[in-house]
MMTF fields as JSON, N, C-alpha, C and O atoms, coordinates in Angstrom:
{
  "mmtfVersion": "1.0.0",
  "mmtfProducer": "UNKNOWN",
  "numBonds": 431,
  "numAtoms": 432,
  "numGroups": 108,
  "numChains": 1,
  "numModels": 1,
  "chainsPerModel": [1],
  "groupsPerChain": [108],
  "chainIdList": ["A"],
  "bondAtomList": [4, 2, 8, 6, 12, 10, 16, 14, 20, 18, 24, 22, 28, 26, 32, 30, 36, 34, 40, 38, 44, 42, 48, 46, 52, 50, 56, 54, 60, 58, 64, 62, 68, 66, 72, 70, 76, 74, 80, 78, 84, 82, 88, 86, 92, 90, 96, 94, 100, 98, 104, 102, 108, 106, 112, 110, 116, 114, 120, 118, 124, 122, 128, 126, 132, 130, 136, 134, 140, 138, 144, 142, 148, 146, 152, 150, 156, 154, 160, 158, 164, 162, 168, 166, 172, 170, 176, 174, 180, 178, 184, 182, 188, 186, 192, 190, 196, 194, 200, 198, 204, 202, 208, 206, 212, 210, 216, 214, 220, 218, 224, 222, 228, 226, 232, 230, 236, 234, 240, 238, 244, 242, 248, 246, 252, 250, 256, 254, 260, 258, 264, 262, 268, 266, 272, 270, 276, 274, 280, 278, 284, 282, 288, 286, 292, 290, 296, 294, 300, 298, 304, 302, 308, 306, 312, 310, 316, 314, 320, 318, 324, 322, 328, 326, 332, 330, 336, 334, 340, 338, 344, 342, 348, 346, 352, 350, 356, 354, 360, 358, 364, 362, 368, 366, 372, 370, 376, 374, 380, 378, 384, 382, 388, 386, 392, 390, 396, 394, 400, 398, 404, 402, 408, 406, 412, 410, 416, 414, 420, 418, 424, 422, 428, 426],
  "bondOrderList": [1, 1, 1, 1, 1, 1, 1, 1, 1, 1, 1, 1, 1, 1, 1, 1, 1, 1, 1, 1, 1, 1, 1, 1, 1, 1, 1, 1, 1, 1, 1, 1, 1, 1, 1, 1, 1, 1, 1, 1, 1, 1, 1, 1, 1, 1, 1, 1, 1, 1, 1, 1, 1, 1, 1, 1, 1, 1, 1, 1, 1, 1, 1, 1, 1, 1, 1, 1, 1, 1, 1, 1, 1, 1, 1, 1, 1, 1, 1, 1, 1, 1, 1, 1, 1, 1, 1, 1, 1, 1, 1, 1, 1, 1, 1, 1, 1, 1, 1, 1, 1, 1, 1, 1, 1, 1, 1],
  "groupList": [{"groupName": "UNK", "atomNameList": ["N", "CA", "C", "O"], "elementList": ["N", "C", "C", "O"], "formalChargeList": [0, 0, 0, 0], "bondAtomList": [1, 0, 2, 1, 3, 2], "bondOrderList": [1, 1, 2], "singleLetterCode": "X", "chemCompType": "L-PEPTIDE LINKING"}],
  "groupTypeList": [0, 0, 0, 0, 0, 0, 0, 0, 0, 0, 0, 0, 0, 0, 0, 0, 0, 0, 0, 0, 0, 0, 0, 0, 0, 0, 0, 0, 0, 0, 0, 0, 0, 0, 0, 0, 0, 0, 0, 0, 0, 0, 0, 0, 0, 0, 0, 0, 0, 0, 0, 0, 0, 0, 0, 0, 0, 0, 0, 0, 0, 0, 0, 0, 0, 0, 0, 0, 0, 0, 0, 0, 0, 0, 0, 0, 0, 0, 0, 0, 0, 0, 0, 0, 0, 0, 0, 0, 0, 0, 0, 0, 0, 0, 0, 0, 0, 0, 0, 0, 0, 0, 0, 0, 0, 0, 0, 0],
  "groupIdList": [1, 2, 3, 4, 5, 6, 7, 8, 9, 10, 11, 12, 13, 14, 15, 16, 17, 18, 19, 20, 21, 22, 23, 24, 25, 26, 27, 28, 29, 30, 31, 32, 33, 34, 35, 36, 37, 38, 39, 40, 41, 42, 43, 44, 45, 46, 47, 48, 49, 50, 51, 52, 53, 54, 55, 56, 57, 58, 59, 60, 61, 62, 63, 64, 65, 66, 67, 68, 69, 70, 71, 72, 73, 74, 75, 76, 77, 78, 79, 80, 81, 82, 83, 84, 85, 86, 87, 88, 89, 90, 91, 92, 93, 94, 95, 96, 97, 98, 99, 100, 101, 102, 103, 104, 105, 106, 107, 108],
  "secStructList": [7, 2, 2, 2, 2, 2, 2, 6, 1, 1, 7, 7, 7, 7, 7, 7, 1, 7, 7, 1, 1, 7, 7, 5, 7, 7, 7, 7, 3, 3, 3, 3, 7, 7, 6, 6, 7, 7, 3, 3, 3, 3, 7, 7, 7, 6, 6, 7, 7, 5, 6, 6, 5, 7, 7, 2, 2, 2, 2, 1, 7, 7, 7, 7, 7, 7, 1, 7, 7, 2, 2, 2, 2, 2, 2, 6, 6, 6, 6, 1, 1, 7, 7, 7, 7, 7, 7, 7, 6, 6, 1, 4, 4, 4, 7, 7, 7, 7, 6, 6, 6, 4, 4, 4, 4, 5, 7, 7],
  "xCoordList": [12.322, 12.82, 12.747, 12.268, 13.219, 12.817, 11.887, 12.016, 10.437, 9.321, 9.027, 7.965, 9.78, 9.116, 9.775, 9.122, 11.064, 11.555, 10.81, 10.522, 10.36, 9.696, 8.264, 7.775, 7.63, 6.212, 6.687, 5.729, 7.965, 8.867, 7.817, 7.113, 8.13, 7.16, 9.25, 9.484, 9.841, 11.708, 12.465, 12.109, 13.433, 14.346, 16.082, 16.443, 16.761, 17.889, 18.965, 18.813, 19.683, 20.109, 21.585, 22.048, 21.925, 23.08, 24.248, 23.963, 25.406, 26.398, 27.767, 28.955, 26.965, 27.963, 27.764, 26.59, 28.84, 29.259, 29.252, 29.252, 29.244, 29.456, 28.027, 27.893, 27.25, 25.877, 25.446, 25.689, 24.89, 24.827, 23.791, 24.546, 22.924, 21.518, 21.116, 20.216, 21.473, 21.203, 20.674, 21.346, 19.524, 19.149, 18.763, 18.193, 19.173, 18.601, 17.511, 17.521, 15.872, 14.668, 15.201, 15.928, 14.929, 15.382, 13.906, 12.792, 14.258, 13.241, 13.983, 15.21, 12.935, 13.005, 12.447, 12.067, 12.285, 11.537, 10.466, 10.942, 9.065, 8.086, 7.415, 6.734, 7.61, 7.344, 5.886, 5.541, 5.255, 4.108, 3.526, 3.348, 3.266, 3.181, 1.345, 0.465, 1.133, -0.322, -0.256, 0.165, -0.562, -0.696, 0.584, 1.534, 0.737, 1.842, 2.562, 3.775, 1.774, 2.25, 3.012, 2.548, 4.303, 5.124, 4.986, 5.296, 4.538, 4.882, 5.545, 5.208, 6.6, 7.226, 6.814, 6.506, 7.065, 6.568, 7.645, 8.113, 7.893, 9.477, 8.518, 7.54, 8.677, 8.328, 9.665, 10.88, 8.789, 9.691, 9.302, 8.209, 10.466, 9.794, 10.88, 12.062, 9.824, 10.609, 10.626, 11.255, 10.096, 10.537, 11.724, 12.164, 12.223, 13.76, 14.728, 14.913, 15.534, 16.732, 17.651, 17.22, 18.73, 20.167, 21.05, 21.259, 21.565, 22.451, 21.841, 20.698, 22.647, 21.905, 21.806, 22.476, 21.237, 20.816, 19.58, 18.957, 18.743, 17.257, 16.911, 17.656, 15.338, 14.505, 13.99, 13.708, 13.82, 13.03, 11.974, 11.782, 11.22, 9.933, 10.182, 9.527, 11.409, 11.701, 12.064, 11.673, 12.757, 13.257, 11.863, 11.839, 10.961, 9.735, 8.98, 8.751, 8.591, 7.774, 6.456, 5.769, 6.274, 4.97, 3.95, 4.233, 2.487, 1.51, 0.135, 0.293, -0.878, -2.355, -2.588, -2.371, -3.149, -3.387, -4.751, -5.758, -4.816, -5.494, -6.509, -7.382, -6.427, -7.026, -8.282, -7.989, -9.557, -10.828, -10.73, -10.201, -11.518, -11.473, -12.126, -12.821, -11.859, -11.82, -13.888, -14.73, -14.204, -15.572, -16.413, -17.602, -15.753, -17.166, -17.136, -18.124, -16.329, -16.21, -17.25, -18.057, -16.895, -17.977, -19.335, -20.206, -19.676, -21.13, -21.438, -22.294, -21.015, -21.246, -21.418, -21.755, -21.26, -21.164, -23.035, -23.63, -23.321, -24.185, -25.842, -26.903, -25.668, -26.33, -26.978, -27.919, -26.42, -26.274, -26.128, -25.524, -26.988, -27.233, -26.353, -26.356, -25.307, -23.89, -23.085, -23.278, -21.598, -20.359, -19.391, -18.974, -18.785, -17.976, -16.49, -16.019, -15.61, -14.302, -13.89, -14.548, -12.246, -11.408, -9.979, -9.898, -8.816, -7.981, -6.597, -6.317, -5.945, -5.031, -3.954, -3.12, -3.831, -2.206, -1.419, -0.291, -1.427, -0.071, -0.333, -0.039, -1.034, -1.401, 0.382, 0.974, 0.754, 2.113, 3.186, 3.618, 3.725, 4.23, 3.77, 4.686, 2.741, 2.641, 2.782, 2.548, 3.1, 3.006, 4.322, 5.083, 4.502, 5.511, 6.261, 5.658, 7.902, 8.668, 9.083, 9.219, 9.144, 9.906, 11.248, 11.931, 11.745, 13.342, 14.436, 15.292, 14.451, 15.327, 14.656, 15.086, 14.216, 13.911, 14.118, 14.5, 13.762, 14.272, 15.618, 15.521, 16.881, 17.975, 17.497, 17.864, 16.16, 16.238, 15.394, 14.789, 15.274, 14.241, 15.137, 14.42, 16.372, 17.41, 17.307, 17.491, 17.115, 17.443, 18.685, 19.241, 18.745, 20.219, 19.786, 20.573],
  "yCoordList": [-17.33, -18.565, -18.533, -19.473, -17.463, -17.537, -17.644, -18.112, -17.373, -17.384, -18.636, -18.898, -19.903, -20.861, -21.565, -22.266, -21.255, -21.469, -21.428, -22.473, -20.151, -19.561, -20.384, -20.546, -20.935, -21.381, -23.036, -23.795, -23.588, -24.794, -25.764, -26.767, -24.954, -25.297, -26.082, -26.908, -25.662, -25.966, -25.712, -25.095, -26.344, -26.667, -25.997, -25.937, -25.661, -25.836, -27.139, -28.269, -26.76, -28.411, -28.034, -27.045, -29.615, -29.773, -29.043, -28.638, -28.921, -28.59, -29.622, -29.374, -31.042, -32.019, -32.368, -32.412, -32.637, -32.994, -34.423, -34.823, -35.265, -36.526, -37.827, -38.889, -36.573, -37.17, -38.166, -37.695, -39.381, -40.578, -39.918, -39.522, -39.688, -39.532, -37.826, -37.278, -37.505, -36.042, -35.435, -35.61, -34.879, -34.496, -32.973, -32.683, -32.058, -30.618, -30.911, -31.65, -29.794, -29.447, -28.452, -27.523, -28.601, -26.89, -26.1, -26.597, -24.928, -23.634, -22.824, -22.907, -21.385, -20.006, -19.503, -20.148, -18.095, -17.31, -16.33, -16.015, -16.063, -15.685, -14.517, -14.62, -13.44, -12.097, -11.5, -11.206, -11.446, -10.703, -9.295, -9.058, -8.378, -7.118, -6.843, -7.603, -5.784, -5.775, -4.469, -4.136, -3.299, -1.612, -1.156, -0.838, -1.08, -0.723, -2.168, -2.266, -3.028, -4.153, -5.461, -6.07, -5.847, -6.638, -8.079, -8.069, -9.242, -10.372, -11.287, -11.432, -11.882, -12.934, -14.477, -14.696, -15.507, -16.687, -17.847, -17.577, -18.954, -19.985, -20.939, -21.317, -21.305, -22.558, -23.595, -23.433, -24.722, -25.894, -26.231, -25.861, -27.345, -27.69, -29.164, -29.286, -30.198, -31.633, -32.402, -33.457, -32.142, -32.649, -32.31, -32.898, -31.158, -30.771, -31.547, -32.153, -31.664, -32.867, -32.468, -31.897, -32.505, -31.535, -32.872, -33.863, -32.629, -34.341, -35.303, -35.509, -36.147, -37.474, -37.58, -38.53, -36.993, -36.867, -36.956, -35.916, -38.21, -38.25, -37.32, -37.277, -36.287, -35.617, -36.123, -37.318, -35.303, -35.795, -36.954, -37.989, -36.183, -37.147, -38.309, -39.264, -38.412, -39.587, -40.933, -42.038, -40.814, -41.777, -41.729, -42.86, -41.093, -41.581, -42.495, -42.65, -43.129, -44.756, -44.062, -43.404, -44.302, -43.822, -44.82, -46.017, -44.3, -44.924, -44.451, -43.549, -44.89, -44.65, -42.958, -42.38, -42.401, -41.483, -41.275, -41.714, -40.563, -40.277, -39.286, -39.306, -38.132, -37.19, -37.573, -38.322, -37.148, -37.802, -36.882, -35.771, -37.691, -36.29, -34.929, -34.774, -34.113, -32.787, -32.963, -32.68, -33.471, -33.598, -34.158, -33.839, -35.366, -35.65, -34.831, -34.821, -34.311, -33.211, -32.004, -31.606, -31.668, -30.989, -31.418, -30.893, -32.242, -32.718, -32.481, -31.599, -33.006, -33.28, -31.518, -31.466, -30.694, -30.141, -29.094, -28.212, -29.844, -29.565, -30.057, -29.701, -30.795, -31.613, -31.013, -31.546, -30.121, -29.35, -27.989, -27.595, -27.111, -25.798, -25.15, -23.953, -25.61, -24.927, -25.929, -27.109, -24.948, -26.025, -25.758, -24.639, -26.157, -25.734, -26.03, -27.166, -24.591, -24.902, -24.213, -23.474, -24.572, -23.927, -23.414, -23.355, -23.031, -22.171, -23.083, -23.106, -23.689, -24.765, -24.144, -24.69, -22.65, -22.041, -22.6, -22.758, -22.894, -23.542, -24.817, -25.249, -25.74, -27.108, -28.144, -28.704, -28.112, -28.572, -28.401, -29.404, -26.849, -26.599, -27.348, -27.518, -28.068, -28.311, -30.06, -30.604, -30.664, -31.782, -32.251, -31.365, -33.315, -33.434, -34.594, -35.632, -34.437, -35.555, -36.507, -36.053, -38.023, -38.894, -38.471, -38.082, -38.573, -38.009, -38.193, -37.337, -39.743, -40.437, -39.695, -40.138, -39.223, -39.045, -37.458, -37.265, -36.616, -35.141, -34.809, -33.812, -35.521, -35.2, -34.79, -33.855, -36.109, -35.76, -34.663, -34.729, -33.941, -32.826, -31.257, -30.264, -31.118, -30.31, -29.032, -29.369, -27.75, -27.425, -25.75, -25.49, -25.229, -24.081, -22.679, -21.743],
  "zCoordList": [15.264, 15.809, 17.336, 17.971, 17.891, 19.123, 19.571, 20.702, 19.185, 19.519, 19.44, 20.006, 18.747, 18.908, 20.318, 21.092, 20.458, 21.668, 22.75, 23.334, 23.207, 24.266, 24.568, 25.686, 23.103, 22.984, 23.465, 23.604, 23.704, 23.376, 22.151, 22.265, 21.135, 19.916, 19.312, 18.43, 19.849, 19.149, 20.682, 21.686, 20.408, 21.552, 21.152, 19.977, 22.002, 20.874, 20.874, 21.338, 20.432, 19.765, 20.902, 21.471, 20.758, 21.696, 20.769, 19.642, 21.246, 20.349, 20.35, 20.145, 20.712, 20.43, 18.84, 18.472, 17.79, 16.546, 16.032, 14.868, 17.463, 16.703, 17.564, 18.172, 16.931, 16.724, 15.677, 14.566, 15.606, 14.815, 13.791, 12.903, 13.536, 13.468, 13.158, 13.795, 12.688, 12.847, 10.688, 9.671, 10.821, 9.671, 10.099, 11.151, 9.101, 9.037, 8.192, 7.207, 9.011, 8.0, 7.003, 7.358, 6.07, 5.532, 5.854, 6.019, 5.873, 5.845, 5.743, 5.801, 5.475, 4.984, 5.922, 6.899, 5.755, 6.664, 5.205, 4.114, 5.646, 4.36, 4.979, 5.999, 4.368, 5.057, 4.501, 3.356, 5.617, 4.94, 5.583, 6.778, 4.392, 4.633, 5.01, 4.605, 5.727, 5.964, 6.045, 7.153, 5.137, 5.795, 6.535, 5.819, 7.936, 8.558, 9.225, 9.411, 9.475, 9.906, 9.283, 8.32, 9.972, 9.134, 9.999, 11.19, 9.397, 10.287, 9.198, 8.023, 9.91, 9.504, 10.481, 11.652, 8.957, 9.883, 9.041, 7.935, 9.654, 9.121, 8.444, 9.089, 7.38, 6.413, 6.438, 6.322, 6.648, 6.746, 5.675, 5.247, 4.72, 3.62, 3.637, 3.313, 4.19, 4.352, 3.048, 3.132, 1.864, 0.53, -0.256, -1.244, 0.4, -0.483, -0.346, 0.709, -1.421, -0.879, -1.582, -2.583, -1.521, -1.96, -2.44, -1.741, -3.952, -4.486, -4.343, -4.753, -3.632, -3.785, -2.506, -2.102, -1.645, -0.286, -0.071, -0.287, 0.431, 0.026, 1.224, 2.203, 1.106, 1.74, 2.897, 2.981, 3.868, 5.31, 5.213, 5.85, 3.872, 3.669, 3.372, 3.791, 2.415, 1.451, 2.435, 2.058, 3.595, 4.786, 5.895, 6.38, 6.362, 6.794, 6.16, 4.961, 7.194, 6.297, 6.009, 6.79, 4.909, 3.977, 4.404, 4.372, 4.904, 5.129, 4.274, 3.451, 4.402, 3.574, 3.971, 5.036, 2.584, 3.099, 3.735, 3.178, 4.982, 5.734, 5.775, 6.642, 4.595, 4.775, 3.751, 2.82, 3.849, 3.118, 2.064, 2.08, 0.789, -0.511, -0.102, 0.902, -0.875, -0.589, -0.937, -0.086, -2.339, -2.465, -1.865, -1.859, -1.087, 0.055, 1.293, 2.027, 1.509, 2.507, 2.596, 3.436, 1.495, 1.281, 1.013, 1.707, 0.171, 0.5, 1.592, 1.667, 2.774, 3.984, 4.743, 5.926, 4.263, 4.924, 4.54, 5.16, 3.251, 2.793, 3.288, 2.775, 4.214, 4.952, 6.545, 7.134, 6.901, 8.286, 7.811, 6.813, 8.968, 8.753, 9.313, 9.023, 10.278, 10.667, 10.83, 11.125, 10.467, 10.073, 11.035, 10.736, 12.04, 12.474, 12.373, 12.316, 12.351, 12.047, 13.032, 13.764, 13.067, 13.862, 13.24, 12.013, 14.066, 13.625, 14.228, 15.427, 13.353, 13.217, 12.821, 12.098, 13.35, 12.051, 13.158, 12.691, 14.103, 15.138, 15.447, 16.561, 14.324, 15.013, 14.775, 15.697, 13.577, 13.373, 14.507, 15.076, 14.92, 16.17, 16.947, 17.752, 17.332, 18.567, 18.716, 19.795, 17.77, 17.732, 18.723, 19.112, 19.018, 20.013, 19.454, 19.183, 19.217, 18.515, 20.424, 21.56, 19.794, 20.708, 20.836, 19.888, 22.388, 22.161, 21.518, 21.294, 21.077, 20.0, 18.628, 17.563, 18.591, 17.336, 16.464, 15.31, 17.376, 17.727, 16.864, 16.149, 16.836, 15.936, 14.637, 13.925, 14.378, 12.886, 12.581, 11.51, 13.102, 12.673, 13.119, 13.24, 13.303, 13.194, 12.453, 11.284, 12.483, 11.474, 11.782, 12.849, 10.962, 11.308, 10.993, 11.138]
}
């Protein structure tokens, strides 16, 4: 958690209580072993919802989905003799919330 601090990938939260607006993400922390090396990394998971408490996802306004099928994707890639990709494991971190909006993405 701190590391996302430092990256200001997370902020910390005020410690006033009588905030209007305020939702916790839930996450875990998911440990993975490599030979001698241990890294841990935090999973957010904005579909969980606890009672009758609807999920992060469930109160965001749902729009078209955006991402193209997985099969013309590939066609396409079948077309060209090099493909280029890149390395997106910190693209989420880096997205940037509006300041009104920041409460709701809370988590403990």
């Amino acid at each position: 958690m701190l590391d996302h601090v430092m990256k200001e990938q997370a902020e910390l939260a005020s410690t006033t209580e009588n905030l209007t607006r305020v939702c916790y993400l839930p996450h875990h922390a998911v440990k993975k072993e490599r030979c001698v090396e241990i890294k841990w990394r935090i999973v957010s998971d904005a579909s969980s919802s606890e009672g009758n408490c609807p999920s992060l996802n469930d109160i965001f306004e749902m729009g078209p989905n955006l991402l193209p099928e997985v099969l013309a994707t590939l066609l396409c890639f079948r077309g060209y003799p090099v493909a280029v990709i890149g390395d997106i494991k910190q693209a989420f971190p880096q997205l940037s919330l509006d300041q009104k909006d920041r409460d709701l993405t809370s988590f403990r």
